[in-house]
KOLKOL-487743 format. One record per atom (N, C-alpha, C, O, CB): x, y, z. Coordinates in steps of 0.05 Angstrom, whole numbers, plus 5000, padded with zeros to 4 digits. Glycine has a CB too. Layout:
XYZ
...
This chain:
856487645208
856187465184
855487635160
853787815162
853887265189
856887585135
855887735105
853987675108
853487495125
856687685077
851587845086
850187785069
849687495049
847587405042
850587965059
852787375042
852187205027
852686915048
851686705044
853887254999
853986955064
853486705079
850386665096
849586435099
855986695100
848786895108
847586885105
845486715101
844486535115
848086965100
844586835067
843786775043
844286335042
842886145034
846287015019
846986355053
847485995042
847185865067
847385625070
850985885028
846686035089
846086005106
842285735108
841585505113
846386315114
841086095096
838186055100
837685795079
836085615086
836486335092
839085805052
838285655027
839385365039
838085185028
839785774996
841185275056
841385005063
840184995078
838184865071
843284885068
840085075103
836884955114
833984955107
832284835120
836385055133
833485115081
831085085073
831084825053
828784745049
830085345062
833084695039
833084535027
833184205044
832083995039
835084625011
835284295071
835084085088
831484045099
830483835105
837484155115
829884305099
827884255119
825984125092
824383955099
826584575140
826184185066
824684085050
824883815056
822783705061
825084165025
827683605058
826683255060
825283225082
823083105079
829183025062
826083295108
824183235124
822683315130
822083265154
824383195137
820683535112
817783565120
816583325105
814483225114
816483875112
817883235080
816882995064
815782865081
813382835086
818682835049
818682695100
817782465121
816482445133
815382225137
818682395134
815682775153
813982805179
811582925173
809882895190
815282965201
810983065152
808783255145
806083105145
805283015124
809383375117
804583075165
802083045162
801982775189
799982635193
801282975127
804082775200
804582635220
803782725246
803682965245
806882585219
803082625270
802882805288
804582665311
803382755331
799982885295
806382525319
807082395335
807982645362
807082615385
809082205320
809182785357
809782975381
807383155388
807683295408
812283175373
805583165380
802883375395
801983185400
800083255412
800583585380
801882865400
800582645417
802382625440
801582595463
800382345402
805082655432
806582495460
806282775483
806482725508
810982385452
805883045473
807083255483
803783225500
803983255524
808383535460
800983175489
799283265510
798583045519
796383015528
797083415504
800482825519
800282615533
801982715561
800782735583
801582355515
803982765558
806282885576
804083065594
803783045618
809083085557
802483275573
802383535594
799483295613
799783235637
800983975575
797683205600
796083095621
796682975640
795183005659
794882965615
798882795644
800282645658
801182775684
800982675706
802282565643
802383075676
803183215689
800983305707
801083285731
804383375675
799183385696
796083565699
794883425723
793983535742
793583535669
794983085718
794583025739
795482945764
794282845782
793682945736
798583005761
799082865789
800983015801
802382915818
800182585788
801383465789
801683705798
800683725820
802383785837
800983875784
797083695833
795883655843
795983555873
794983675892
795283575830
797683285872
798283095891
801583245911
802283485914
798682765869
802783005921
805183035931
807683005907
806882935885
805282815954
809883055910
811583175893
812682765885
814182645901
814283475912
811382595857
812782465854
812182385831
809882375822
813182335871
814082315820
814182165787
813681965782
815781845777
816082135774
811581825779
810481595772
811081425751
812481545734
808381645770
810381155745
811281045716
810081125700
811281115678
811180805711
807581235699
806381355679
807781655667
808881665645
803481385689
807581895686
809682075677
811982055669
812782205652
810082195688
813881815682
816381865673
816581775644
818381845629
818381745690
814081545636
814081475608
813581665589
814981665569
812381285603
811881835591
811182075569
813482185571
814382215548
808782295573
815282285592
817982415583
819382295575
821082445568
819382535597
820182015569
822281935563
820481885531
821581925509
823681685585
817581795532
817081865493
817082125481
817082165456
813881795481
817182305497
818182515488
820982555483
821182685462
817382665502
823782495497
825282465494
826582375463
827882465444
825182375513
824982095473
825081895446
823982015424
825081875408
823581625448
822682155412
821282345398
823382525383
823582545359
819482515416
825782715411
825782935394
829182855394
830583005381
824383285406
830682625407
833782605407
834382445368
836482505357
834882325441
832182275355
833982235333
832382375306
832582325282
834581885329
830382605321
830682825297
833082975282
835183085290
829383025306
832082955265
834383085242
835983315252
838383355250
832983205214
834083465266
835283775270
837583805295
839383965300
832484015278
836283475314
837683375340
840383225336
842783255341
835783175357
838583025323
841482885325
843782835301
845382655297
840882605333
843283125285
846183305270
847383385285
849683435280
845983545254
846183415310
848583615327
849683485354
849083565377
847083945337
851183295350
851983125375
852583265404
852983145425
854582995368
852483535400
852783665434
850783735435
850883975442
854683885446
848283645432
845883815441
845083435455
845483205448
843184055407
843583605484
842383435494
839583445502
838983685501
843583375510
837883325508
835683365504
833983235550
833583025561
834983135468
833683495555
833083445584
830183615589
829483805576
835583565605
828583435616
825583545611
825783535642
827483385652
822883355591
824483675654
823583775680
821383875688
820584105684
824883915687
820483705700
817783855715
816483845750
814483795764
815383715699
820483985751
821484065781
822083785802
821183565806
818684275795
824583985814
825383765834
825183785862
825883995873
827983715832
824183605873
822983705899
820583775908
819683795931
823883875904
819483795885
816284005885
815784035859
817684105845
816284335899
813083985848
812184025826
812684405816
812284595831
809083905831
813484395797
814084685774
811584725758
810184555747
816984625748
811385005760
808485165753
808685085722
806885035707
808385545761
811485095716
811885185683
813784865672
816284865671
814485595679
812784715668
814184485660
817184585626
817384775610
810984225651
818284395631
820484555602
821784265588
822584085603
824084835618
821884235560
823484065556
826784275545
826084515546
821883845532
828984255539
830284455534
832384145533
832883955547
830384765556
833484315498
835484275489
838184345491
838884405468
834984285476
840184375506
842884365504
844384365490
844584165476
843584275509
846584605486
848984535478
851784555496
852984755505
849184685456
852084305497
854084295520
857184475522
858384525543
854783985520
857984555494
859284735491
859385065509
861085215517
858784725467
856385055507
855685215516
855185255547
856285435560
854185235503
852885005562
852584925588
851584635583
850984515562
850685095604
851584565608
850484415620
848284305637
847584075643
851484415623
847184545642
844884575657
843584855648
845085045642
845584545688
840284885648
838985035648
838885305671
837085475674
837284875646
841385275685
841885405708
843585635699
843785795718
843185225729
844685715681
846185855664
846185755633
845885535622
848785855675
846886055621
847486005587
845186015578
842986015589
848985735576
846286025547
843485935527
843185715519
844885545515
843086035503
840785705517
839985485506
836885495489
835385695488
840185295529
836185205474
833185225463
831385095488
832384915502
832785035432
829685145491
826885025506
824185075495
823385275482
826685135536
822684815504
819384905499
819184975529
819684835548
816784635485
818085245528
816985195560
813785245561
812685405546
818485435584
812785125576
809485155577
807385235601
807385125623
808584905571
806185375595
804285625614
803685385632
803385145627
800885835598
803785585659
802385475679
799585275673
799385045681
801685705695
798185395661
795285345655
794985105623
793085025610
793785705649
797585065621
798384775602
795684965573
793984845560
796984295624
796085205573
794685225548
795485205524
794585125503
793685395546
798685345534
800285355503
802485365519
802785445542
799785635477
805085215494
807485185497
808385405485
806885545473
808284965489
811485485487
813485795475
815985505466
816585325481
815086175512
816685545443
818985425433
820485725436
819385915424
818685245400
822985755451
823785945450
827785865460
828785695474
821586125469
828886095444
831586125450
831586225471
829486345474
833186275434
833286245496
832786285525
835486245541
837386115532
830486065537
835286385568
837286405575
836786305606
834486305614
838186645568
838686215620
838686175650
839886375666
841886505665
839985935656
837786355684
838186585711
839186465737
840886615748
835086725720
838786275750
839786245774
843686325771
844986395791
838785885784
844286315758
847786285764
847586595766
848786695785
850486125736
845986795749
847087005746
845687265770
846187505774
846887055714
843887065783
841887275800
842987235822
842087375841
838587245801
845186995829
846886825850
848687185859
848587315880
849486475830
850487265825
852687335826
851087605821
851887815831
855187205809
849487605810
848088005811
846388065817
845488285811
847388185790
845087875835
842187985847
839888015822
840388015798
842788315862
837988025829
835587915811
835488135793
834788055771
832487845826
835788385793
835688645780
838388645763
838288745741
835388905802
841188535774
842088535751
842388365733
843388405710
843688585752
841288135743
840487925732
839387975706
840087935683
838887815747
837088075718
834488145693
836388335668
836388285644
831188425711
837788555685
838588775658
841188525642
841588515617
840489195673
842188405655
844688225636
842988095615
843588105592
846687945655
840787975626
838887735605
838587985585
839587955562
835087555619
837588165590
836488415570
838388425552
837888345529
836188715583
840488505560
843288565552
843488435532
842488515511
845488505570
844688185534
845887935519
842487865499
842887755478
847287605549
840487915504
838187865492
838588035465
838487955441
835587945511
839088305476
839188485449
841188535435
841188725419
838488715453
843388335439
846688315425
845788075411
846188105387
849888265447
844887885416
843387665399
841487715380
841987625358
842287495413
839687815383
837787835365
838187885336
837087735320
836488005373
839988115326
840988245298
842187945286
841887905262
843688545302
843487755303
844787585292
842987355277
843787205260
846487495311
839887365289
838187135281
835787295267
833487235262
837186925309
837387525263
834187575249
831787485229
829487545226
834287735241
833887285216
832587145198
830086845206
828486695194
835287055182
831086885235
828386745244
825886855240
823886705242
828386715270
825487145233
823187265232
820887085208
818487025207
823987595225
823487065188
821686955157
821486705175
819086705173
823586925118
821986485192
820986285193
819286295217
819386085229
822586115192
817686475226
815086415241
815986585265
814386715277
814086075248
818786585273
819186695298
818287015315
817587225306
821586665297
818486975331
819087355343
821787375359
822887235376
816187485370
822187585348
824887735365
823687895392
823188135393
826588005344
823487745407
822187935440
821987835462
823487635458
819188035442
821487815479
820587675509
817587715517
816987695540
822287795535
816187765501
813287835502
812487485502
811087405484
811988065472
813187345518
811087165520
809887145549
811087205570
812086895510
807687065546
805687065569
805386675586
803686515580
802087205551
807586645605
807086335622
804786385626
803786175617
808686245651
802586535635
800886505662
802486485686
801886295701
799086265661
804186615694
804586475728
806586645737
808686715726
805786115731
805786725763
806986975774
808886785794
808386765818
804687215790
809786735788
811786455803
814386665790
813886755767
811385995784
816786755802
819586815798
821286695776
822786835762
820886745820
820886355773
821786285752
820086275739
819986035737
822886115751
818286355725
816686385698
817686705686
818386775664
812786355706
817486855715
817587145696
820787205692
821687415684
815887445712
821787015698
824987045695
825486825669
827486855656
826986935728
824186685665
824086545637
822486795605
822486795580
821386195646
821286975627
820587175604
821787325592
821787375568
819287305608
823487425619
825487555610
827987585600
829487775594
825687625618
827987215601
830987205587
830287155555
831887225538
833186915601
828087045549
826086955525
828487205500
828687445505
821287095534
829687105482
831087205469
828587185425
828687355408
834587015479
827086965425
826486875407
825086675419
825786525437
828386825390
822086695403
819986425410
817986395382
817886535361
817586505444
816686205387
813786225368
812286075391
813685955407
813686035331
809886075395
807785995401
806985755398
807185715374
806586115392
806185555409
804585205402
801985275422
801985235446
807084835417
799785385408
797085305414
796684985425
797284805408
795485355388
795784905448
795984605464
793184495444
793684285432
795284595508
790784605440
789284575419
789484575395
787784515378
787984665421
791584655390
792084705363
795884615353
796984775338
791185055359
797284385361
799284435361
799884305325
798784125313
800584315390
801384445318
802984355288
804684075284
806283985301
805484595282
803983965262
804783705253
808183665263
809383845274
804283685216
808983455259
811883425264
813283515245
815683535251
812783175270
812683585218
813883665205
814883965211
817084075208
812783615186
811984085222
813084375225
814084375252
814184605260
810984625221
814684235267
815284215284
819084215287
820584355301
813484015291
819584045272
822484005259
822884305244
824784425254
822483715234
821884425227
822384655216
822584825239
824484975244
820384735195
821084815249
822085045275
824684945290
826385115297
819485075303
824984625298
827884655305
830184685299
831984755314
828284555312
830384615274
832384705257
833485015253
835585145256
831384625233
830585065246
832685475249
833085505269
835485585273
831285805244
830985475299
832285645323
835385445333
837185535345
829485675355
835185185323
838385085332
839785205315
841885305324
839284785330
839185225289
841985335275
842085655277
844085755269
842085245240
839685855290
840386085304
842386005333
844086165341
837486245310
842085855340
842685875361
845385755363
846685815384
840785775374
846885565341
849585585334
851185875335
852885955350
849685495307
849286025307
850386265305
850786545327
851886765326
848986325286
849486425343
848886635373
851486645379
852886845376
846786495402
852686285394
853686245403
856686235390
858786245403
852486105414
856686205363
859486265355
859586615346
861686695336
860386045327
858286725349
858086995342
859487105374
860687315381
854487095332
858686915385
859587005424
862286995432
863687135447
858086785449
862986735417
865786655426
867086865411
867787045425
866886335419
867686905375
868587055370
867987295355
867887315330
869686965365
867487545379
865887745369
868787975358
870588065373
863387875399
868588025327
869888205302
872888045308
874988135317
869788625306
872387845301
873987715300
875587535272
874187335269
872887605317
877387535257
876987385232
877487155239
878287085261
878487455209
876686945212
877986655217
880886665209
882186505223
876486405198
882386805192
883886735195
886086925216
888386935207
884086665173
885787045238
886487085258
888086995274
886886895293
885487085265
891286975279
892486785298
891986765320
892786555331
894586785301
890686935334
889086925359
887186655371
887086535393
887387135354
886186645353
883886455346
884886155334
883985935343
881986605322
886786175314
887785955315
890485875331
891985695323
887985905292
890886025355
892885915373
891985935403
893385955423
895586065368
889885925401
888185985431
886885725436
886185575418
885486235430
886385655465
886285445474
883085355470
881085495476
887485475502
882985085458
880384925460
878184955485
879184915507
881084655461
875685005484
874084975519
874384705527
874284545509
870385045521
874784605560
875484405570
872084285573
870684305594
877584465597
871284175551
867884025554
867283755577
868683675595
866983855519
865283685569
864683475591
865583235581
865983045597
861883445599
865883215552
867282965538
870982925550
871882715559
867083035498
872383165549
875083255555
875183115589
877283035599
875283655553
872883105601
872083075629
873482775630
875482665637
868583095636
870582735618
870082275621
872682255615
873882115632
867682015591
874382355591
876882205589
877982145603
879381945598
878382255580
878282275629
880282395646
879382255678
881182205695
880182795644
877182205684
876682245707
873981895701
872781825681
875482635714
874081735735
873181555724
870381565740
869881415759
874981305724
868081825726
866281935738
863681805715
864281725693
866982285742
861481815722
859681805693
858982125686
859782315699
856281595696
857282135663
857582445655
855182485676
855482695689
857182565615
853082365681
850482385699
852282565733
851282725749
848781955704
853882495732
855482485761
857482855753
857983035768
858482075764
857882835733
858583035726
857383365722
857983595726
859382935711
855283225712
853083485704
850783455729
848983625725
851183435668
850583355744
850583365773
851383575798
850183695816
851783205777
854383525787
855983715800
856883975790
857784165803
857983615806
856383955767
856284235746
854384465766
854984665779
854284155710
852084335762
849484345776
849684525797
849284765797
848584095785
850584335821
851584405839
853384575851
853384685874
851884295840
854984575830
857184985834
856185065821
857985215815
860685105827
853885155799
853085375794
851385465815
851785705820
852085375770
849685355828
847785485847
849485505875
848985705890
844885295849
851185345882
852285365913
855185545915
855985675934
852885025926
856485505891
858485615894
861085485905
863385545901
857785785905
859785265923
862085075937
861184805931
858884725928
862385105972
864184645929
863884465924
865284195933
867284125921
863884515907
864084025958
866383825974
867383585961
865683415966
865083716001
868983495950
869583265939
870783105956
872783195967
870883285918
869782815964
871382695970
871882365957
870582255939
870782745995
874382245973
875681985958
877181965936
878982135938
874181835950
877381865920
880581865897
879281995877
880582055856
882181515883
């Protein structure tokens, strides 16, 4: 990217983030719903592995919270999914935003997430990457050096997250010697910090999603076409990615049923279909 796109880069989102800090600034609706969520959680980690009406409500007001924010729902392929493990309660709960362009599951690719310490002290809003697909196909060591890899080919591209609060590193600390936490560290490309005592209004809350989504555009089209021009015939005669929308058209599946099975060949590798 020039210098001057850049530049018109940073100056429209700082003008976009100016209306809606108007709206949200001094608001707190997401550090209510969010330590509503983590208590919820807090207490029933504890127990046998099950989701109650009470938990599943804080995630779905959380949900409701962050799908018709400005910074969310500009961007119709980003989806908004929260987990706090299947099968068995997860040390490190995560809400994580999607771009389906990109994946579909937190099982591969990049993506945004809050993920939060074992010890529910503080949340990491962080750009991030998924490991199970790639520790499947390289073992956990090459796993780790690919996240590295692709971590430090991204970074130069967002540096301008720095002026908005961020860090360029994987230096964040889950608490939790659990495999998937320190593999969430290490894919950690870009984060800032949410003190659980101290979390920031919704306004700044939105300001933070806005740059790391619109870094995280630039990641990802910087990925597809790396020294590449636009006007390139390459590029404009090369084939569209086949998405999950391209899917539904085609097939008389729901997308839930789809990203299911996404799911499902990234971690197994095989996949049985049966009936029409």
């Amino acid at each position: 990217f020039s210098p001057l796109l850049d530049r018109e880069w940073h100056n429209s989102s700082r003008m976009r983030g100016g209306d809606r800090e108007r709206d949200l600034a001094g608001k707190t609706e997401f550090p209510d719903r969010l330590r509503r969520f983590l208590e919820e959680f807090s207490d029933k980690r504890t127990g046998s592995f099950a989701i109650d009406d009470a938990l599943r409500q804080a995630m779905r007001e959380l949900t409701a919270w962050l799908e018709p924010l400005p910074s969310v729902a500009s961007r119709p392929t980003i989806s908004v999914k929260i987990s706090v493990g299947q099968g068995g309660w997860t040390k490190t709960p995560w809400i994580a935003l999607i771009d389906e362009r990109e994946t579909t599951t937190t099982l591969r690719g990049t993506y945004v997430v809050f993920l939060v310490a074992e010890d529910l002290s503080i949340t990491y809003l962080t750009l991030n990457q998924g490991m199970t697909e790639l520790r499947n196909r390289l073992g956990q060591r090459g796993a780790a050096e690919e996240m590295l890899r692709v971590a430090e080919a991204s970074r130069p591209i967002i540096k301008n997250l720095e002026d908005r609060g961020f860090t360029l590193d994987n230096q964040i600390d889950l608490r939790s010697n659990t495999d998937g936490a320190k593999n969430y560290e290490i894919g950690t490309i870009a984060h800032v910090s949410l003190e659980s005592d101290a979390l920031p209004d919704d306004a700044a809350i939105e300001d933070y999603l806005e740059n790391l989504l619109s870094g995280y555009e630039r990641v990802l089209e910087a990925r597809d076409r790396p020294n590449i021009r636009d006007d390139d015939p390459i590029v404009q005669d090369s084939a569209a990615p086949y998405s999950i929308d391209d899917a539904l058209a085609e097939l008389f599946l729901e997308r839930a049923d789809i990203e299911q099975y996404l799911d499902i060949w990234a971690s197994k590798k095989n996949l049985i279909l049966q009936g029409a």
